[in-house]
Backbone as CSV, one residue per row, in Angstrom:
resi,resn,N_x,N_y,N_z,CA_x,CA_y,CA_z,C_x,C_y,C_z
1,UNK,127.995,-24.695,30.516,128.104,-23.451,31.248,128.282,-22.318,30.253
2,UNK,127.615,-20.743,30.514,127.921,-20.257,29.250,127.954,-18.633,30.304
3,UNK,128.459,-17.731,30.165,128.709,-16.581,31.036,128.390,-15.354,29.671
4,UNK,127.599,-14.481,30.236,127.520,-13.151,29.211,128.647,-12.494,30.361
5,UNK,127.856,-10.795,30.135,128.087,-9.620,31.017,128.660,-9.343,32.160
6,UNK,126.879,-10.202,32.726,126.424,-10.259,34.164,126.377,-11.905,33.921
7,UNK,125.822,-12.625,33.519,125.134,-13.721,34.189,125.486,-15.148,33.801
8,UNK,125.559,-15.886,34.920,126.308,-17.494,34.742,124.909,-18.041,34.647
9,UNK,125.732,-19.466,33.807,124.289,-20.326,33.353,125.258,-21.357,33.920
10,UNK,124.196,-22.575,34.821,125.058,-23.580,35.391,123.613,-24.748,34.370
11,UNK,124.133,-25.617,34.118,122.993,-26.659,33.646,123.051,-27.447,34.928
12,UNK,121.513,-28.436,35.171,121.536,-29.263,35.801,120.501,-30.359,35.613
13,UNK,120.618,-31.334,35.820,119.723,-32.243,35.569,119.052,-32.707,36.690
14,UNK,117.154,-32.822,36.336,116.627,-33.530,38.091,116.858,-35.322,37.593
15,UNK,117.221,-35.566,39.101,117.097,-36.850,39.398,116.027,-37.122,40.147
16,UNK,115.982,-38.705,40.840,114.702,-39.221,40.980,115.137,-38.686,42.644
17,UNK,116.323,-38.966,43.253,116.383,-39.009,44.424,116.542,-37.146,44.679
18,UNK,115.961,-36.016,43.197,115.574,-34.697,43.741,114.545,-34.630,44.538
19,UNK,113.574,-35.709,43.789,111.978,-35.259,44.009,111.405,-35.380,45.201
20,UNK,110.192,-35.456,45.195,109.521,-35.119,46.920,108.413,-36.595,46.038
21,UNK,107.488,-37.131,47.403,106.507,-37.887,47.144,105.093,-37.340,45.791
22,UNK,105.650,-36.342,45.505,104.051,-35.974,44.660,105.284,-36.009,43.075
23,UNK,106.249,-36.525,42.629,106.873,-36.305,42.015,107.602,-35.223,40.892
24,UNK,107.738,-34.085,41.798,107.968,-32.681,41.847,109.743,-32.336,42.663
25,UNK,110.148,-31.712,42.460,111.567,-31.148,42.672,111.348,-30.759,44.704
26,UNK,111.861,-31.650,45.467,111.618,-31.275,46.888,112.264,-29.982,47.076
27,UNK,111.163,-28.853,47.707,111.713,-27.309,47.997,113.460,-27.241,48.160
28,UNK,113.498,-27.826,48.879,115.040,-27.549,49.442,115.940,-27.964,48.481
29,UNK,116.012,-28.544,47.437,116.583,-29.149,46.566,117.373,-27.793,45.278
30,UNK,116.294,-26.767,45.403,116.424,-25.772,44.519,117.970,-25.039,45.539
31,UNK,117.959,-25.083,46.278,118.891,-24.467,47.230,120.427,-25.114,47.116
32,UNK,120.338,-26.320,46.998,121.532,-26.736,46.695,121.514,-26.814,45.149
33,UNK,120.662,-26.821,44.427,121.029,-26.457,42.894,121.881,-24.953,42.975
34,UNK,121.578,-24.515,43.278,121.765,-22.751,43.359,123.796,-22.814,44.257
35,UNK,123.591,-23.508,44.666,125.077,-23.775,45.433,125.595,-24.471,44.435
36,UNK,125.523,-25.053,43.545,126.204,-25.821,42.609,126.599,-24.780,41.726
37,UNK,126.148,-23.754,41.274,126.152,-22.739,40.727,126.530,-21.758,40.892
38,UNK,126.708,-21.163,42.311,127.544,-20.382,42.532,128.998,-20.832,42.896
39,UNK,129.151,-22.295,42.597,130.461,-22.817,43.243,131.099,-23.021,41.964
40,UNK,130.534,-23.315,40.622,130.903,-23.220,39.588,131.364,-21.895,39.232
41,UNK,130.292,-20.601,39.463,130.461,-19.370,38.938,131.813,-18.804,39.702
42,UNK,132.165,-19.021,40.769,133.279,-19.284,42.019,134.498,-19.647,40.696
43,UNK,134.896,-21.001,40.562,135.282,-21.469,39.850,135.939,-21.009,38.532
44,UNK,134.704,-20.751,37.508,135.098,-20.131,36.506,135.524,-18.622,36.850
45,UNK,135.900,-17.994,37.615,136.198,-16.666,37.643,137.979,-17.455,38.592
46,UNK,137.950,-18.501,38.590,139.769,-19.093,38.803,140.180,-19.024,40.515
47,UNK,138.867,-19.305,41.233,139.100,-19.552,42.796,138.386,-20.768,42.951
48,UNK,139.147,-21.741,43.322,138.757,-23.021,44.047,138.308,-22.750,45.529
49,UNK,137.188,-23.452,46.398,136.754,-22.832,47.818,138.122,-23.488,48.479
50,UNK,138.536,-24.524,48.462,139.192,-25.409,49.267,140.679,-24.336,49.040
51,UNK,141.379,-24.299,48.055,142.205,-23.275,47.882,141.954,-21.938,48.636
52,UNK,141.113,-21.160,48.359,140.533,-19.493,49.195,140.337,-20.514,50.759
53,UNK,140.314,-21.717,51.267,139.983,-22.018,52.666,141.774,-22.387,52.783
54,UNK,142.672,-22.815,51.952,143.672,-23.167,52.969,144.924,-22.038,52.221
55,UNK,144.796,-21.208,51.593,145.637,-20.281,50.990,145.416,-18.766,51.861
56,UNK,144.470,-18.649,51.839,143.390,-17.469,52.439,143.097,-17.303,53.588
57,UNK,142.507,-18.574,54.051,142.057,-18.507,55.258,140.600,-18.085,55.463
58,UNK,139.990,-18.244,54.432,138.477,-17.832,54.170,137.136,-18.805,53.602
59,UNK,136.512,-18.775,54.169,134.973,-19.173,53.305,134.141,-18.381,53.349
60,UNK,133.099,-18.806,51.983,131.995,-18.359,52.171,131.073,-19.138,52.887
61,UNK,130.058,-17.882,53.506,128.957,-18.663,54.392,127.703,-17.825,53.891
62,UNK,126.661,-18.879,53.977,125.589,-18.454,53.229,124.587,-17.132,54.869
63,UNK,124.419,-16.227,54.631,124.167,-15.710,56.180,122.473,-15.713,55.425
64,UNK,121.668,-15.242,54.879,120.260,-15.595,54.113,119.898,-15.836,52.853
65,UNK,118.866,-16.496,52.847,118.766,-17.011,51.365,117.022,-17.009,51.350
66,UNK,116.175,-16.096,50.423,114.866,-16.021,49.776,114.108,-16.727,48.660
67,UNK,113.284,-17.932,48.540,112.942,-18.549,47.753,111.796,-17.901,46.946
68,UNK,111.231,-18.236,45.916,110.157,-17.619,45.372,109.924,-18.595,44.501
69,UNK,109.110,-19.415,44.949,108.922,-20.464,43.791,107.746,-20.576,42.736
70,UNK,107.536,-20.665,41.683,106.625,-20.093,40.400,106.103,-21.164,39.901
71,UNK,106.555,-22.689,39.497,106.104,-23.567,38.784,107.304,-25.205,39.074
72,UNK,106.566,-25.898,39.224,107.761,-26.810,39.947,108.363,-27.572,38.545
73,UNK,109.526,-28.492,39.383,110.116,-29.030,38.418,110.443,-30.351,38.538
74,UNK,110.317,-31.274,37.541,110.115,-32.912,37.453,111.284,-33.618,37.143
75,UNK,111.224,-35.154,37.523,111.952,-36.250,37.254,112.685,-35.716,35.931
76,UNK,113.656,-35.780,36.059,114.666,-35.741,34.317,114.510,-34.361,33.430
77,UNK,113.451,-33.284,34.391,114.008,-32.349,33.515,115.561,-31.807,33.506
78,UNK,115.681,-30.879,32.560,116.728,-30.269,32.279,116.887,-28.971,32.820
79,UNK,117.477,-28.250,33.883,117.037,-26.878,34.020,118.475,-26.454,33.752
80,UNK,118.457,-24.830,33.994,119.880,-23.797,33.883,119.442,-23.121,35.018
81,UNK,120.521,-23.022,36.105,120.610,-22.284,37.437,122.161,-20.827,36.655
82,UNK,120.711,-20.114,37.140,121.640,-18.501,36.710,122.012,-17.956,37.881
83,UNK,123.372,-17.152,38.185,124.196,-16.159,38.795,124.323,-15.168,38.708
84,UNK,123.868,-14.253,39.290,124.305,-12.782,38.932,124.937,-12.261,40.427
85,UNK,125.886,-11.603,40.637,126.038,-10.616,41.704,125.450,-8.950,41.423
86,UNK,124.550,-9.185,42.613,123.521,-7.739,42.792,123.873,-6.574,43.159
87,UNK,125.011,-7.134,44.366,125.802,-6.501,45.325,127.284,-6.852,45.984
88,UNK,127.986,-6.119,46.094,129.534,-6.658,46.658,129.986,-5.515,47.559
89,UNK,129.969,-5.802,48.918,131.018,-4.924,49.780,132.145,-5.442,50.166
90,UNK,132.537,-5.284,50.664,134.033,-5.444,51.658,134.241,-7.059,52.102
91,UNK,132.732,-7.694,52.836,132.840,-8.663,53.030,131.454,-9.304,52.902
92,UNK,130.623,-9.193,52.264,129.352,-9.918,51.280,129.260,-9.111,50.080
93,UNK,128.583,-10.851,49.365,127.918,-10.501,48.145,126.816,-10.969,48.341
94,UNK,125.880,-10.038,47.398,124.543,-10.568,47.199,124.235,-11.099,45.342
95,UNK,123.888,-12.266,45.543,123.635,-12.874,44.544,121.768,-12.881,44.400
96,UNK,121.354,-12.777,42.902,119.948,-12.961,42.582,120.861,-14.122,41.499
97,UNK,119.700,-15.425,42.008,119.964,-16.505,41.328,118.297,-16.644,40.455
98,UNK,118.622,-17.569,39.444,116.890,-18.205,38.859,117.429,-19.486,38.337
99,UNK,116.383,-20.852,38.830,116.072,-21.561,37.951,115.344,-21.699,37.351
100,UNK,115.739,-21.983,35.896,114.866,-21.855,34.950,114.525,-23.357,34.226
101,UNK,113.522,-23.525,33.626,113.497,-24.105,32.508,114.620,-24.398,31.275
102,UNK,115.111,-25.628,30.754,115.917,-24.737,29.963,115.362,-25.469,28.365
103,UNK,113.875,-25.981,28.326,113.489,-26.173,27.154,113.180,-24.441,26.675
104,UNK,112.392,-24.242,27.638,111.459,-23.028,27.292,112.172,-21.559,28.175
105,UNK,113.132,-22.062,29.030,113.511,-20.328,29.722,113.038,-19.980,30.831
106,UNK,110.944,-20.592,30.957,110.612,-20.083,31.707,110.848,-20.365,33.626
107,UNK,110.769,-19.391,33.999,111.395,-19.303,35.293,110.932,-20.235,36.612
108,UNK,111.020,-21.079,37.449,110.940,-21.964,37.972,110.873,-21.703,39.504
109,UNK,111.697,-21.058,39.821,112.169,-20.575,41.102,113.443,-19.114,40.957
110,UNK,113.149,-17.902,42.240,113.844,-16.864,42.048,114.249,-16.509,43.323
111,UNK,115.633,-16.786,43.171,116.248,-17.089,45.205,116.987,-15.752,44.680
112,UNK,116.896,-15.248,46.170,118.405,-13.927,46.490,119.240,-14.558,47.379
113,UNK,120.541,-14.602,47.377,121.167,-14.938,48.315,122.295,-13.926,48.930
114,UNK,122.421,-13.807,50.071,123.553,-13.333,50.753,124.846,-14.249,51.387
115,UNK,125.774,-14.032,50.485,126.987,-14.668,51.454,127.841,-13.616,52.163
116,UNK,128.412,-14.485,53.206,129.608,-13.231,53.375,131.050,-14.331,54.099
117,UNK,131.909,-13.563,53.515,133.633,-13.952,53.568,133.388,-14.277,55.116
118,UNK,134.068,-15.338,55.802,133.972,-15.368,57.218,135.709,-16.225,57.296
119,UNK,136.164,-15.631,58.387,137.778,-16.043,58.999,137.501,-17.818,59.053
120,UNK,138.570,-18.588,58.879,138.263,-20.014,58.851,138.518,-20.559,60.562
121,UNK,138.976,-19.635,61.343,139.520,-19.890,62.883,138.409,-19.382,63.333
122,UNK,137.903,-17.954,62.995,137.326,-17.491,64.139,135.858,-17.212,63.640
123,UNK,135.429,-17.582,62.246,134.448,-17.989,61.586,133.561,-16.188,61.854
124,UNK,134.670,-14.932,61.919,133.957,-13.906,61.762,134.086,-13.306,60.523
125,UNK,133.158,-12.311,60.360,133.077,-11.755,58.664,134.603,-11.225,58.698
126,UNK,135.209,-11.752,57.619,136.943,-11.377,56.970,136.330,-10.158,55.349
127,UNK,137.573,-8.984,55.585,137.360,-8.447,54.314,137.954,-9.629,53.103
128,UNK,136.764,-9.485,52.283,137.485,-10.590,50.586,138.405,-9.596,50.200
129,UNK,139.735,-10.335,50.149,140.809,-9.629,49.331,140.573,-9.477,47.850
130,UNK,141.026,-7.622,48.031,140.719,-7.392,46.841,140.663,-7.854,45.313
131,UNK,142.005,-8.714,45.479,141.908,-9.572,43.892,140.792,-11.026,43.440
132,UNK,140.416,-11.165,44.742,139.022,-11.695,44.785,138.093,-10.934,44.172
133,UNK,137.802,-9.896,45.394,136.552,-9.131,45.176,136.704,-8.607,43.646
134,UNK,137.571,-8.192,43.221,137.664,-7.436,41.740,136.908,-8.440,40.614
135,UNK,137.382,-10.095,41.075,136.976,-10.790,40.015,135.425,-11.033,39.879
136,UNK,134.847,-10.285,40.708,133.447,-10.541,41.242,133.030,-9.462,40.446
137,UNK,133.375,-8.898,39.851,132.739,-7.690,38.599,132.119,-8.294,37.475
């Protein structure tokens, strides 16, 4: 894992049970790479979800998510799923994620995602407390 500025690098490795029948990375697969990554990037900024769900009273919920896929990806490669936050209000962030390649960099797939803070009872959008939201800079 390696963090500049702006941007988290999550590594990940494909397995066999990623792929789809043409032996290629199955679409949906990039989506939970990208959740591995923002749960890490979560993480390294010192919030556990399960902690922010029973301390807080909060989760995140994914409300849309945009794929853009460029060049697929195989059995045992190696990729890096990147994080950036685009946007942060009161109670969403918008994340631009990429997987990439991580022999060569080049870009693989380019998801936007929207989450937003939701109450754990009443599962409506909750403002992220501020010492959250701050760490999201």
């Amino acid at each position: 894992m390696t963090t500049d500025s702006a941007t988290f690098r999550w590594p990940v490795r494909v397995y066999y049970e990623d792929t789809d029948a043409g032996g290629v990375v199955y679409h949906a697969r990039y989506l939970n790479f990208c959740e591995r990554a923002r749960t890490e990037w979560l993480r390294a900024r010192g919030w556990e979800q399960d902690a922010l769900r029973d301390q807080h009273r909060l989760v995140f919920v994914v409300a849309r998510a945009s794929l853009e896929y460029r060049r697929p990806a195989r059995f045992n490669d190696a990729l890096t799923v990147t994080c950036e936050v685009a946007n942060r209000r009161s109670a969403v962030v918008d994340f631009v994620q990429r997987v990439e390649h991580s022999a060569d960099s080049s870009v693989l797939c380019e998801v936007s995602v929207r989450v937003v803070c939701v109450d754990t009872d009443s599962f409506r959008p909750k403002t992220i407390p501020e010492p959250i939201l701050e760490s999201f800079a």
